[in-house]
C-alpha positions, 0 to 999 in steps of 0.5 A, spaced: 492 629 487 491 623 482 492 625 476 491 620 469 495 623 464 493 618 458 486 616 458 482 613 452 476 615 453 473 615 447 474 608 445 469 604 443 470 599 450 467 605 454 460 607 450 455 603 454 458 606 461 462 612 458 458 618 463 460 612 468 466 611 468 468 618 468 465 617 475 468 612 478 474 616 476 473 622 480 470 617 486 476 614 486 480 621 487 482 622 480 483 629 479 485 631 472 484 626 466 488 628 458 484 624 453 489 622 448 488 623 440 488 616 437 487 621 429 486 628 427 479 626 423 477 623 430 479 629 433 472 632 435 469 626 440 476 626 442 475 633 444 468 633 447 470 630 452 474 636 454 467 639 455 469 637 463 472 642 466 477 636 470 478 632 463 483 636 457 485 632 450 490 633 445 491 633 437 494 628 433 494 621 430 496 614 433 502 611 428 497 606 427 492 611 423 498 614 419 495 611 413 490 615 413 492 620 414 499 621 410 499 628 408 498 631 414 501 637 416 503 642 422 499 647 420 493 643 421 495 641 428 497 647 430 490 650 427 487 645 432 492 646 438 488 652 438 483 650 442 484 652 449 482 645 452 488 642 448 494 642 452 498 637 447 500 634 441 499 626 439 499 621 440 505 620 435 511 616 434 512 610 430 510 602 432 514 598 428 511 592 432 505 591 428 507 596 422 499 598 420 501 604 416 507 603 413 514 606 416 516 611 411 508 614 413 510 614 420 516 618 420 513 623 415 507 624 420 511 624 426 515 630 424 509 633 422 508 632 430 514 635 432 514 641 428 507 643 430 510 642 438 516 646 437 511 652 434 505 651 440 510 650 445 505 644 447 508 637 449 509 632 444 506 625 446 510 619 444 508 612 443 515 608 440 514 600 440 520 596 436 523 603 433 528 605 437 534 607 433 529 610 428 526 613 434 532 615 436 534 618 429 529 622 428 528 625 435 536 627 435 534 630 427 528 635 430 531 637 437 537 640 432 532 644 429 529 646 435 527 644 441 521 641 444 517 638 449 516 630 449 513 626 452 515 618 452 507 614 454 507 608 456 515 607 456 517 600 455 522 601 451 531 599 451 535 604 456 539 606 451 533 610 447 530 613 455 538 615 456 538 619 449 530 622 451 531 624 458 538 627 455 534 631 450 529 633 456 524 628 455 518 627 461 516 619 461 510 616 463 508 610 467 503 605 465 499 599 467 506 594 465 509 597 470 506 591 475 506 585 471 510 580 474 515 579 467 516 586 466 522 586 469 526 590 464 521 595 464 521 597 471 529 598 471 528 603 466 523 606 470 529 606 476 533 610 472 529 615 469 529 622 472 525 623 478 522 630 476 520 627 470 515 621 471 508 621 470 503 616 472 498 614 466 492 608 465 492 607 457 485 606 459 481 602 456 488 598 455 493 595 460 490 594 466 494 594 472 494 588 476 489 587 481 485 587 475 490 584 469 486 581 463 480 586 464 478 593 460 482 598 464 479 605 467 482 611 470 480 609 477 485 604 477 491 609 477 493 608 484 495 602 483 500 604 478 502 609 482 503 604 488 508 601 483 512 607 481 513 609 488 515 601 490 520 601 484 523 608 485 523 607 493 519 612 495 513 613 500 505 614 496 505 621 498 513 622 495 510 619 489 504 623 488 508 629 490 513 628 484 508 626 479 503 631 480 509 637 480 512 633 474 504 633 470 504 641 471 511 642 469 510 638 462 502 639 461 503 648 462 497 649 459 493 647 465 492 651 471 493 648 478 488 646 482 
């Protein structure tokens, strides 16, 4: 069951061939889609995709876009999360590659997050770039103060961060990186993360999986993620999509299997 766990399908790149390109996907066997909040003020044509039975979404605001939004509390989160269709809260977390909100922003934001995961008891999506000890701190900080679900997206971080994750409960998901020829130390992580814990995602319309390196990524081309993930860890195809489609139902709760 090819799933897509962290799509972007409100992105600008899909607005000449959107409605195409979602069926490309489920040409492609995919079966289930999250479109994933870039930020709350986005949030309704984020939402409006989830209108598919077979396409769900989440609530929240990319570090990126933490300026814009400095202020923003759980309870608005929570508010949104209401929506049956949402089935979890992010993208989140801290980017401090291109710091295009400043970081003290972004911490503040992304324990707004954590707080309206620990009350929904919906999965929080992390996006970390070049912040794992903060990272690490903050994650250690909230977990004390109550647990909560995390998900770690597109995980190219260090190994010490995934330990520190995967020892708080952390599922993580595995990305288009995985198949680039110099990525390397990501695949190493991902040999070491906890095997009922990985989940397969595209990022589309970014990080393209090779064959197709270099062009807008789409969901259909999830299989060759998987392909990887299932080379790295040693396992057959259907191994690999056996433990990520349970791994997606355990973490993603919210959403019936099919």
């Amino acid at each position: 069951m090819l799933i897509d766990s962290h799509v972007n399908l409100h992105a600008p790149q899909f607005d000449e061939d959107r409605a195409e390109v979602i069926e490309r996907a489920f040409a492609a066997g995919v079966r289930l889609m999250v479109n994933i909040s870039d930020k709350v003020s986005n949030w309704e044509n984020v939402r409006a995709l989830a209108d598919d039975p077979r396409i769900w979404a989440t609530v929240g605001t990319h570090p990126h876009e933490a300026k814009e939004d400095p202020d923003l509390s759980p309870e608005r989160l929570i508010a949104l999360a209401a929506d049956p269709r949402v089935v979890g809260i992010g993208e989140c977390g801290l980017d401090f590659h291109y710091d295009l909100s400043p970081r003290d922003i972004q911490a503040a934001v992304f324990r707004a997050h954590v707080a309206a995961a620990r009350e929904t008891g919906l999965p929080l999506v992390v996006h970390t770039r070049e912040a794992d000890a903060v990272m690490g701190q903050i994650l250690a900080e909230e977990h004390a103060r109550g647990p909560f679900r995390l998900l770690m997206h597109c995980y190219t971080s260090g190994a010490a961060l995934a330990r520190q994750a995967a020892e708080l409960g952390a599922w993580f998901s595995v990305s288009g990186i995985a198949t680039f020829k110099a990525a390397e130390d990501v695949r190493a992580v991902i040999a070491d993360m906890p095997a009922d814990r990985i989940i397969v995602e595209t990022d589309c319309p970014y990080l393209a999986p090779v064959p197709y390196r270099g062009r807008r990524n789409e969901p259909a081309y999830i299989g060759h993620v998987l392909a990887k993930l299932a080379e790295v860890r040693g396992w057959s195809l259907d191994e690999a999509d056996a433990r990520t489609t349970d791994a997606f139902f355990a973490l993603f709760d919210r959403i019936p299997r099919p």
